[in-house]
Structure formats: C-alpha cells, structure tokens
HTML snippet that shows the backbone in 3Dmol.js (N, CA, C, O; Angstrom):
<script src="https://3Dmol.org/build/3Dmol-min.js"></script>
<div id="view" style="width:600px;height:400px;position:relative"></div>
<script>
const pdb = `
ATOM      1  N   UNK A   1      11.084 -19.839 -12.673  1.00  0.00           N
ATOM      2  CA  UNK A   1      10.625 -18.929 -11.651  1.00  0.00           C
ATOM      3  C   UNK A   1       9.134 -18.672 -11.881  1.00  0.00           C
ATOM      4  O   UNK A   1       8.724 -18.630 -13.041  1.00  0.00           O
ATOM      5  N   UNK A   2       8.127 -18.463 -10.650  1.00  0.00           N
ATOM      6  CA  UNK A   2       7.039 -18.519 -11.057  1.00  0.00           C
ATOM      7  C   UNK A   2       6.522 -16.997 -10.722  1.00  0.00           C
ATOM      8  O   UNK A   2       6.964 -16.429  -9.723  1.00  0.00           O
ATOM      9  N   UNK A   3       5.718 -16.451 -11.454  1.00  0.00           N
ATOM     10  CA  UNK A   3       4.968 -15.067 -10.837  1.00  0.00           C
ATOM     11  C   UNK A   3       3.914 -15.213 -10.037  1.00  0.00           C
ATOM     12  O   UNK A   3       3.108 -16.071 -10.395  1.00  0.00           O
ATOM     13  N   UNK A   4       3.677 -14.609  -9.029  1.00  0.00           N
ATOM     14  CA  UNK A   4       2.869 -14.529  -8.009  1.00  0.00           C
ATOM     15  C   UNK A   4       1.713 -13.370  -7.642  1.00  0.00           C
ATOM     16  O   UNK A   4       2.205 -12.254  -7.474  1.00  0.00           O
ATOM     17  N   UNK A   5       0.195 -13.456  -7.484  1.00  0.00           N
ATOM     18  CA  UNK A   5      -0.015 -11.851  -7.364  1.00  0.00           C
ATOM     19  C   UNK A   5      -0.225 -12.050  -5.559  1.00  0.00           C
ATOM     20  O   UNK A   5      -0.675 -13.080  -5.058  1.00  0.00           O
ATOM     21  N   UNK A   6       0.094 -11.147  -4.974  1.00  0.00           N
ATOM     22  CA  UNK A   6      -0.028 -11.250  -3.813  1.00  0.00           C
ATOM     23  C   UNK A   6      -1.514 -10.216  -3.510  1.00  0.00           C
ATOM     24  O   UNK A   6      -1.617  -9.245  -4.259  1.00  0.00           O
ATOM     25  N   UNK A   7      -2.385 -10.374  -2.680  1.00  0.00           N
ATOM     26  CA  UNK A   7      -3.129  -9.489  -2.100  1.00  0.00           C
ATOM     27  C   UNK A   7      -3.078  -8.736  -0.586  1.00  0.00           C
ATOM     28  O   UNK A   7      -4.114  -8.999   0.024  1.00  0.00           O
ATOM     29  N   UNK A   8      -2.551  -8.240  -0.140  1.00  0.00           N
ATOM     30  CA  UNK A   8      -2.427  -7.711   1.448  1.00  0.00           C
ATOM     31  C   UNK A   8      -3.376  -6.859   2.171  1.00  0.00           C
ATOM     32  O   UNK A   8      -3.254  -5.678   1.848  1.00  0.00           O
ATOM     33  N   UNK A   9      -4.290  -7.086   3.053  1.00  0.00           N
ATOM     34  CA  UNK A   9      -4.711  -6.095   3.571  1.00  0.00           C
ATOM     35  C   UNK A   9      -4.098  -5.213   4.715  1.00  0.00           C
ATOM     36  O   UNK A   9      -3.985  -5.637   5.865  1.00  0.00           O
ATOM     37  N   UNK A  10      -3.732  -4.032   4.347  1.00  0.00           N
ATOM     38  CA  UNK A  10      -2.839  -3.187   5.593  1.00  0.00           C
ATOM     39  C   UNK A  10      -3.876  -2.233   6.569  1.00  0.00           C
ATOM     40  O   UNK A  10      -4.576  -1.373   6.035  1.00  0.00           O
ATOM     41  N   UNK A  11      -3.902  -2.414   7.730  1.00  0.00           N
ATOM     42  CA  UNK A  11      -5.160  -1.517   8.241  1.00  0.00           C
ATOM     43  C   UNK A  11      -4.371  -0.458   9.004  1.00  0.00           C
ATOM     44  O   UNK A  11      -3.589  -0.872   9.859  1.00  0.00           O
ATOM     45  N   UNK A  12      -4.492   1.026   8.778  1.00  0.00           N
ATOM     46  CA  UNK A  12      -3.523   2.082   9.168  1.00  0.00           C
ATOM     47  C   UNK A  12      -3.613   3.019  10.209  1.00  0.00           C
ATOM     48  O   UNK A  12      -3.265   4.026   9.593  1.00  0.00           O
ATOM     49  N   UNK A  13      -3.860   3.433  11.475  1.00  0.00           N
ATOM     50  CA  UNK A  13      -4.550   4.886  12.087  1.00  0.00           C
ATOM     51  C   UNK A  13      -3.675   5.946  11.540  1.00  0.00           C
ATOM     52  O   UNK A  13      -2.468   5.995  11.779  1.00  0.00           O
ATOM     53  N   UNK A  14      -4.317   6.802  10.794  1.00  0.00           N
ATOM     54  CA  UNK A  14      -3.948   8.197  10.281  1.00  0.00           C
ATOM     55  C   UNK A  14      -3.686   9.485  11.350  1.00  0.00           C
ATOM     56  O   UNK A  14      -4.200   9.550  12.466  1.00  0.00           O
ATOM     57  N   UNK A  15      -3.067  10.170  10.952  1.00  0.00           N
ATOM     58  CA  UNK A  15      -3.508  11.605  12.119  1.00  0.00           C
ATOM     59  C   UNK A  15      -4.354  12.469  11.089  1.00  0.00           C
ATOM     60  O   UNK A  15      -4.189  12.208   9.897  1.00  0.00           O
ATOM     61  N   UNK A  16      -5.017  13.216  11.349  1.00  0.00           N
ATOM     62  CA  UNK A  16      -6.371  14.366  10.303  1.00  0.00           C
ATOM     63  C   UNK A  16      -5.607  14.569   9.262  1.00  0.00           C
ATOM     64  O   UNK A  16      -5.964  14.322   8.110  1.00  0.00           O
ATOM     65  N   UNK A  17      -4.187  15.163   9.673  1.00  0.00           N
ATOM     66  CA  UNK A  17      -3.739  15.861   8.553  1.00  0.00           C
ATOM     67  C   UNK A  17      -3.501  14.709   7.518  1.00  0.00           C
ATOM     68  O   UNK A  17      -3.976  15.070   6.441  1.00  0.00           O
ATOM     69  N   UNK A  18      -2.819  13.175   7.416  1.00  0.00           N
ATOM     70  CA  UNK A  18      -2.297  12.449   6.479  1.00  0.00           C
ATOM     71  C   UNK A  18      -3.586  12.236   5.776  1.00  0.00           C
ATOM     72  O   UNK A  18      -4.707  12.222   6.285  1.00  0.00           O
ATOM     73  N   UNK A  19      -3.217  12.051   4.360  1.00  0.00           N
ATOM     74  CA  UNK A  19      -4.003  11.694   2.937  1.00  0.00           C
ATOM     75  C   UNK A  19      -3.731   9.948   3.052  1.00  0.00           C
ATOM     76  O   UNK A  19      -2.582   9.506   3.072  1.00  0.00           O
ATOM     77  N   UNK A  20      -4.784   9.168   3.113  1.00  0.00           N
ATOM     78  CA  UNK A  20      -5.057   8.046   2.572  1.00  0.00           C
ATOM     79  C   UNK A  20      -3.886   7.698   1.448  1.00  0.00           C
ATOM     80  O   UNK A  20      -2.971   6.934   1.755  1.00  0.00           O
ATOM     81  N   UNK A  21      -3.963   8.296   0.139  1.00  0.00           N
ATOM     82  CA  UNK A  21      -3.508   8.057  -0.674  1.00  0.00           C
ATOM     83  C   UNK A  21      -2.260   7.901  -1.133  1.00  0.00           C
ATOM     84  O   UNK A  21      -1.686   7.075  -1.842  1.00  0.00           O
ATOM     85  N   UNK A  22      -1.836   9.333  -0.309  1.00  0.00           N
ATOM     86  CA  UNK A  22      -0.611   9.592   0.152  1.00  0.00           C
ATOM     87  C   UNK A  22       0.474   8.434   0.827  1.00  0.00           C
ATOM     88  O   UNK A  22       1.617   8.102   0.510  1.00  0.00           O
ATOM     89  N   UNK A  23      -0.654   7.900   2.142  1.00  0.00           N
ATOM     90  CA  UNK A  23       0.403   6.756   2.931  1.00  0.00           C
ATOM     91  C   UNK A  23       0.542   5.320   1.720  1.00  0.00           C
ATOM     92  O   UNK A  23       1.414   4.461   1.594  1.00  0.00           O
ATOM     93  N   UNK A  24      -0.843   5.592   0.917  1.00  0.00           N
ATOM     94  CA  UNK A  24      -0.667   4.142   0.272  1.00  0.00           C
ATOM     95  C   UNK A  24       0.482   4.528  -0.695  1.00  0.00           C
ATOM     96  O   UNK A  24       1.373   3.750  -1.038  1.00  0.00           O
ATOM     97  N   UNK A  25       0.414   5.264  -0.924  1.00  0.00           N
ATOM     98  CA  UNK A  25       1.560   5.557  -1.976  1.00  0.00           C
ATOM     99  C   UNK A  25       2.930   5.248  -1.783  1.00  0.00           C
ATOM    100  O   UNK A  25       3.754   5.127  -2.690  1.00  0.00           O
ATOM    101  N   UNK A  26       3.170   5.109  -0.418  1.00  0.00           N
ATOM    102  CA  UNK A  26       4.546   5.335  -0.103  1.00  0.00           C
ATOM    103  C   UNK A  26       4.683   4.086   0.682  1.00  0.00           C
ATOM    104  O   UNK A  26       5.810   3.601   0.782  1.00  0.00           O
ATOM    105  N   UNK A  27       3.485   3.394   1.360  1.00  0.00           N
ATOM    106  CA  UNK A  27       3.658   1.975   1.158  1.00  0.00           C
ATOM    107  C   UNK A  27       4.185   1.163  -0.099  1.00  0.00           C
ATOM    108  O   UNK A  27       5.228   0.511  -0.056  1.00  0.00           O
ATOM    109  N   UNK A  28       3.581   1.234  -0.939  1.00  0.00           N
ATOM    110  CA  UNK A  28       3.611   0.834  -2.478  1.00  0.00           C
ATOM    111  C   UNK A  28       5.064   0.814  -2.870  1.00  0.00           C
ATOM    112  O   UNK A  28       5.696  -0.171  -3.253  1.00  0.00           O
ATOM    113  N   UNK A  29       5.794   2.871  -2.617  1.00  0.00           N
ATOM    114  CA  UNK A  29       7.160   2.369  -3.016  1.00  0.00           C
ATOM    115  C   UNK A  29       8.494   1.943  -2.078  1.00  0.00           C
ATOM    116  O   UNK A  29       9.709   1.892  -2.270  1.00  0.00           O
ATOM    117  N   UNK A  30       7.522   1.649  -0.880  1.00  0.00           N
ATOM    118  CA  UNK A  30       8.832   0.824   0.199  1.00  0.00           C
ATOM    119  C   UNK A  30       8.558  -0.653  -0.135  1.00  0.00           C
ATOM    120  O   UNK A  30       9.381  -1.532   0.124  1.00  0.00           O
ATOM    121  N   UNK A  31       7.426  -0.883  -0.692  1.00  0.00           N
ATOM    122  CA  UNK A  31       7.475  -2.676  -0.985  1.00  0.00           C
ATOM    123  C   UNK A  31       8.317  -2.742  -2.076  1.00  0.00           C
ATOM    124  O   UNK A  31       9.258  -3.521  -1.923  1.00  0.00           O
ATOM    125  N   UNK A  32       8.238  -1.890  -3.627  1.00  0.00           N
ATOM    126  CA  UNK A  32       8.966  -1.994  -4.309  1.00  0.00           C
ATOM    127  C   UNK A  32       9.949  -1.858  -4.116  1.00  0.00           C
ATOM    128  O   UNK A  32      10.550  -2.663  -4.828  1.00  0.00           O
ATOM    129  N   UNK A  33      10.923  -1.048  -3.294  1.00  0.00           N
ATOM    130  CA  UNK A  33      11.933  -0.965  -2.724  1.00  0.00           C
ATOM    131  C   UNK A  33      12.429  -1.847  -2.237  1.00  0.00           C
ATOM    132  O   UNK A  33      13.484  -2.303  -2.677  1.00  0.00           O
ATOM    133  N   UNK A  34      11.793  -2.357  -1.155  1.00  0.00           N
ATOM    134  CA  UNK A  34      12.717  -3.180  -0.427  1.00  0.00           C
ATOM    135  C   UNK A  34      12.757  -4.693  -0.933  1.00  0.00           C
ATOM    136  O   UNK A  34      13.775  -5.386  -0.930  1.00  0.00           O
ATOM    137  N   UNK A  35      11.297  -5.164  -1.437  1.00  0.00           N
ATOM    138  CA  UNK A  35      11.183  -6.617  -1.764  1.00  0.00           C
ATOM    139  C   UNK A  35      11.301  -6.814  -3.087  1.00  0.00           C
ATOM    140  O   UNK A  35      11.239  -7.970  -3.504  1.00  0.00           O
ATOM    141  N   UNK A  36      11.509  -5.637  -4.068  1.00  0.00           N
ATOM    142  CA  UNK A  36      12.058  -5.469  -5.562  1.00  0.00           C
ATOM    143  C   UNK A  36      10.771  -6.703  -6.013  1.00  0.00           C
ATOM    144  O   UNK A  36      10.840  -7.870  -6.399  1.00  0.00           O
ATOM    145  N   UNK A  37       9.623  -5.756  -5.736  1.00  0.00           N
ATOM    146  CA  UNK A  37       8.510  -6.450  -6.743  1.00  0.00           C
ATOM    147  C   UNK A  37       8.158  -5.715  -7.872  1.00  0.00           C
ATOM    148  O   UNK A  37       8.531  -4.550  -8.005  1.00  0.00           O
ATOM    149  N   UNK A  38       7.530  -6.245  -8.630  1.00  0.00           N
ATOM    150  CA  UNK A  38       7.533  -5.590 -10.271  1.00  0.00           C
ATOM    151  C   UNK A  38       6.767  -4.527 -10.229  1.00  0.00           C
ATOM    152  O   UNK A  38       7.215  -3.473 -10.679  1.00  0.00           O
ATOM    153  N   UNK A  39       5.152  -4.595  -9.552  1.00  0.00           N
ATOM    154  CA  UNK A  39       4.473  -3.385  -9.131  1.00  0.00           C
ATOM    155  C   UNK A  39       3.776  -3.422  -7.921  1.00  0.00           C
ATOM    156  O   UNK A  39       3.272  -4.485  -7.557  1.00  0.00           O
ATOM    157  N   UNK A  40       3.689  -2.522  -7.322  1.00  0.00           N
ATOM    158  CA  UNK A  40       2.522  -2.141  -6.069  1.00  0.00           C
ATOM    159  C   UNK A  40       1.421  -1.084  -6.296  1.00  0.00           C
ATOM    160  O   UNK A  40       1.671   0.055  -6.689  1.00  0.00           O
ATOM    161  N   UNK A  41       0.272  -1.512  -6.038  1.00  0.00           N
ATOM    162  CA  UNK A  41      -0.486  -0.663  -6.453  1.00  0.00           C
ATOM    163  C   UNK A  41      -2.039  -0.655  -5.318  1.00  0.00           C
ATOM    164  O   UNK A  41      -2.783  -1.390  -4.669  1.00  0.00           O
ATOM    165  N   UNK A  42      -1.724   1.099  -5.799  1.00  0.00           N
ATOM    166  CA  UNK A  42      -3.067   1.176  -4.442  1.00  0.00           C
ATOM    167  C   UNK A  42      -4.472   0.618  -5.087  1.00  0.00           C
ATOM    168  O   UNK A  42      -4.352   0.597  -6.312  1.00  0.00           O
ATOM    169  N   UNK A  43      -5.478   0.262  -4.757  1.00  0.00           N
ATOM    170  CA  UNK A  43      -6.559   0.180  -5.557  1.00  0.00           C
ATOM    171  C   UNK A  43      -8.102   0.638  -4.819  1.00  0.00           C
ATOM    172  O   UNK A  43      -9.215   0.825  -5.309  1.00  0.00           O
ATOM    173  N   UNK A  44      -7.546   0.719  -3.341  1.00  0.00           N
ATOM    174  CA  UNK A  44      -9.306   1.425  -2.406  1.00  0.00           C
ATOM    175  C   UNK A  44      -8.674   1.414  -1.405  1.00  0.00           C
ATOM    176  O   UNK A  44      -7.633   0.878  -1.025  1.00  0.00           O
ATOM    177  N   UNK A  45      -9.936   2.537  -0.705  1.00  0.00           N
ATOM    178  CA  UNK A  45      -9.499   2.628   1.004  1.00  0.00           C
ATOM    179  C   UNK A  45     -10.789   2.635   1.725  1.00  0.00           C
ATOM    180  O   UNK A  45     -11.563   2.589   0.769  1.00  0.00           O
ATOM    181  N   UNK A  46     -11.304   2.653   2.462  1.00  0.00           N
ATOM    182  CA  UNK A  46     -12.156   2.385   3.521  1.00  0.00           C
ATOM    183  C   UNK A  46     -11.878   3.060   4.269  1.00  0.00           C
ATOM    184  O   UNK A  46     -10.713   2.988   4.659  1.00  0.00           O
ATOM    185  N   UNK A  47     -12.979   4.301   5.012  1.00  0.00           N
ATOM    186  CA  UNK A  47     -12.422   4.717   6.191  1.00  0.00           C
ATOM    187  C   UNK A  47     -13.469   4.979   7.172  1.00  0.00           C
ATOM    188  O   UNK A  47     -14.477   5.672   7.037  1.00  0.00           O
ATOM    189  N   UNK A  48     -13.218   4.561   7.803  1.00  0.00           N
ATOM    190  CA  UNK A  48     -13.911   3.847   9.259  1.00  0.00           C
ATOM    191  C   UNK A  48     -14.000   4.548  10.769  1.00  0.00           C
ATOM    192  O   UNK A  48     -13.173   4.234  11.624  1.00  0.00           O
ATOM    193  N   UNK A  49     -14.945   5.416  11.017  1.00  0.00           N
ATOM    194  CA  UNK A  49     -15.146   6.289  11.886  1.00  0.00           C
ATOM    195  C   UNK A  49     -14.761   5.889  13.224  1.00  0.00           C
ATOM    196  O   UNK A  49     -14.911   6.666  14.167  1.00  0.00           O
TER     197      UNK A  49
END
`;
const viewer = $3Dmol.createViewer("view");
viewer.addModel(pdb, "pdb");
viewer.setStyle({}, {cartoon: {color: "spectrum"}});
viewer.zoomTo();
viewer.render();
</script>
C-alpha cells in the first residue's frame, strides 16, 4: 500500500459571523471521517474582499 500526501484547495463564502478556522476545522474532521485519512490539517487562509 502506498502513502499519499494529497493537497486540496477548498474556496468557501462565509457569512460575518463564521470563523475561517472554525469551518477549516470541521472540514478537516469530515475528511477524516468519512475518507478515514490519517490526518487533515488546516495550514492558511486567504481572505478576499
């Protein structure tokens, strides 16, 4: 079996109130969840007027 690192870029519209960090966060543990990868991890955000 081989290990893989994957890179994804996800681009999101927020409403004021949601935290960046917050949605990545919970991206992170629905990938681990559902595709049972070893880790997900946030690492930057960009935010774009």
């Amino acid at each position: 079996m081989q290990r893989v690192d994957l890179y994804i870029k996800v681009e999101v519209e927020l409403e004021d109130e949601e935290k960046p960090d917050r949605v990545a966060a919970e991206i992170c543990r629905q990938i681990q969840k559902n595709y049972v990868v070893r880790r997900a991890e946030f690492t930057n955000s960009i935010t774009h007027e």
